[in-house]
N, C-alpha and C positions, 0 to 999 in steps of 0.2 A: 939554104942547104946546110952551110957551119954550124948556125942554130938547132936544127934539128939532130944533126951528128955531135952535137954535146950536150944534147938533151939525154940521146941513146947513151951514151958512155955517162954519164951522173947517174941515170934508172940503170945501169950497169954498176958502177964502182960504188959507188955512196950505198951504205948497207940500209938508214932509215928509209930511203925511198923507192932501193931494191923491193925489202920485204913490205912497205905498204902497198905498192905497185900489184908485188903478187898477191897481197889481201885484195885488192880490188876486181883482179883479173880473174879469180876464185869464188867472187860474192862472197868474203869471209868478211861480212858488216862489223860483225865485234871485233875482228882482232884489229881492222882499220881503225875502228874508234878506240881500243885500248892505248894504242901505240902514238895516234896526236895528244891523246889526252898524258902519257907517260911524256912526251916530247916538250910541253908547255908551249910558249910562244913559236917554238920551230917548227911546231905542225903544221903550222902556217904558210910555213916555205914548200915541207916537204907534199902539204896537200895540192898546192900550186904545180909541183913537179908532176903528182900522178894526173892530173887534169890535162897537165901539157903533152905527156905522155902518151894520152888517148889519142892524141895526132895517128900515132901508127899502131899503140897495141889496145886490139881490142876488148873492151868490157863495157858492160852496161853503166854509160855517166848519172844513171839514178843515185848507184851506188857512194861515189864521194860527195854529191850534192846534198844528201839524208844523214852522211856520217856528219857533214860539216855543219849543218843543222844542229843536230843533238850535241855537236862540242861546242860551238862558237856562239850559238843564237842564231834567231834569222836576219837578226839586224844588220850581222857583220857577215853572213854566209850568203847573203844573196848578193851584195855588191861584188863580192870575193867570187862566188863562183862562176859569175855574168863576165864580169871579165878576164878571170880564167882561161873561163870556155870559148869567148871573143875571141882572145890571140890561140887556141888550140885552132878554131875554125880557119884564122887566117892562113897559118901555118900548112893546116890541109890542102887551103884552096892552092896557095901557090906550089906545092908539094907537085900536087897534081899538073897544073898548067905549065911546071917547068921539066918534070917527068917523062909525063906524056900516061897513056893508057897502059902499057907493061906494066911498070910500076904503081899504077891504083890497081889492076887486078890482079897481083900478089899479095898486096895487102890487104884487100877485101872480099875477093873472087869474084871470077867473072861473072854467073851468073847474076850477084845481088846486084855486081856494078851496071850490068844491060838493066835490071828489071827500074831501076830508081831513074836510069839515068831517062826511060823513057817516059818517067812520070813529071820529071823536071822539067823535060821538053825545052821549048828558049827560055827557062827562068823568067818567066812570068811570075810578080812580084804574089799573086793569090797563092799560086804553085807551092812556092819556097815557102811563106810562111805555112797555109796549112802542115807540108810536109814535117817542119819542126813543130810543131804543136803534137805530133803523134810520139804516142810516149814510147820505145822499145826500136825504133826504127833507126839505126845508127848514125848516130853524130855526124863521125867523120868522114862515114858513104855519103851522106847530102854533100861532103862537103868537097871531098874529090871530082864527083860530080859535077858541080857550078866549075871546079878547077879546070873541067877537062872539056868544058862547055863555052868558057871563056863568058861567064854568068859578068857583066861590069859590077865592077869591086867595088864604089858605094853602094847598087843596090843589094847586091851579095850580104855587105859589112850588115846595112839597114835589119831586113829581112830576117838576119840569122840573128838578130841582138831579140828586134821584137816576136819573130816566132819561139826564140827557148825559153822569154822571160815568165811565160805563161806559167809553164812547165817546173821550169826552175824554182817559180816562187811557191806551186803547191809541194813540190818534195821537199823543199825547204824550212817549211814551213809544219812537215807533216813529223819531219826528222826533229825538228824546236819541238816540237809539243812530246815527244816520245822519249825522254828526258824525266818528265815527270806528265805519265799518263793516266788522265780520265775520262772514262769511258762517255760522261757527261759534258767533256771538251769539246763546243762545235771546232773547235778552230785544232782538234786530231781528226772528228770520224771527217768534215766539211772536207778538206785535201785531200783524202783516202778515197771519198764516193766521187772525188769531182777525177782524180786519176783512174779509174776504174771506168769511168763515161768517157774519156779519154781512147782506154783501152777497147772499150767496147765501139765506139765509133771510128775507130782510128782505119779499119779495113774496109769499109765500106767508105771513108774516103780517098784511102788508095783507090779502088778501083774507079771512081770518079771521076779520078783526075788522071789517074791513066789510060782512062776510054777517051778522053778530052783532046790526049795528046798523043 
């Protein structure tokens, strides 16, 4: 809980990760990528802050995993943002399980929290990873979720490392190439058609798994 309440006050007082914070919350891709790139090695810190952030404020986590890409490479953005997102997860889960329900559905709303949390069902290990494998489907609702489900914390940790790595590595990857783009680059359009199949499958797995459960 201390953790979290000086995360809020830094994404409060600290002005670099004030305003990247609200680039992300915005989808303002450039101005996030102007400002690590103006920052040099602190962008590093401060990309780490908006990642952690996404604990309670929400935005789409495509969004810093693509800018971290096109500034960093994917060499050092996929480690970086894997375990980013790890302890952002962790932080939800227990957010939730020491909370209680009030507090995940002020933070998320009720409704999305009912509709996910019936798809999770007992966190069934297929469940959870499909679930993070769908690209747009909020981070930190799965992650309240498992919190408020009492989902056990290794397979929780397991589950949520191997279901985002998928994901992670194509944005990550789509973000490195977009840098310096060619149209003739399997390894730009390859991430883009394999996100999109993603997206296009992604609700007809919902439903799947929520008739299941």
């Amino acid at each position: 809980m201390l953790g979290v309440l000086g995360l809020l006050v830094v994404c409060l007082t600290v002005a670099s990760v004030r305003h990247a914070l609200g680039a992300a919350a915005h989808g303002d891709v450039s101005a996030l990528r102007v400002q690590l790139r103006m920052l040099g090695p602190g962008g590093v810190l401060v990309l780490v802050a908006v990642v952690l952030a996404h604990t309670v404020v929400p935005f789409p986590a495509e969004i810093p995993t693509a800018v971290a890409g096109y500034v960093y490479g994917f060499a050092i953005a996929l480690p970086l943002m894997a375990g980013s997102f790890l302890v952002s997860a962790m932080a939800a889960y227990f957010l939730a399980s020491w909370f209680g329900r009030p507090a995940a559905r002020r933070l998320v709303g009720g409704h999305r929290l009912d509709r996910v949390e019936r798809a999770v069902g007992r966190g069934r290990v297929r469940t959870l990873l499909v679930l993070r494998l769908i690209p747009f489907v909020p981070f930190s609702l799965i992650c309240f979720v498992c919190g408020l489900g009492r989902v056990p914390v290794p397979r929780y940790a397991w589950t949520t490392l191997a279901g985002m790595l998928p994901q992670l590595t194509l944005v990550t990857l789509l973000g490195s190439r977009l840098a310096h783009p060619r149209l003739t680059d399997p390894l730009l359009w390859g991430p883009a058609v394999a996100m999109i199949g993603l997206v296009v499958i992604g609700p007809a797995l919902m439903r799947r798994f929520g008739s299941r459960t």
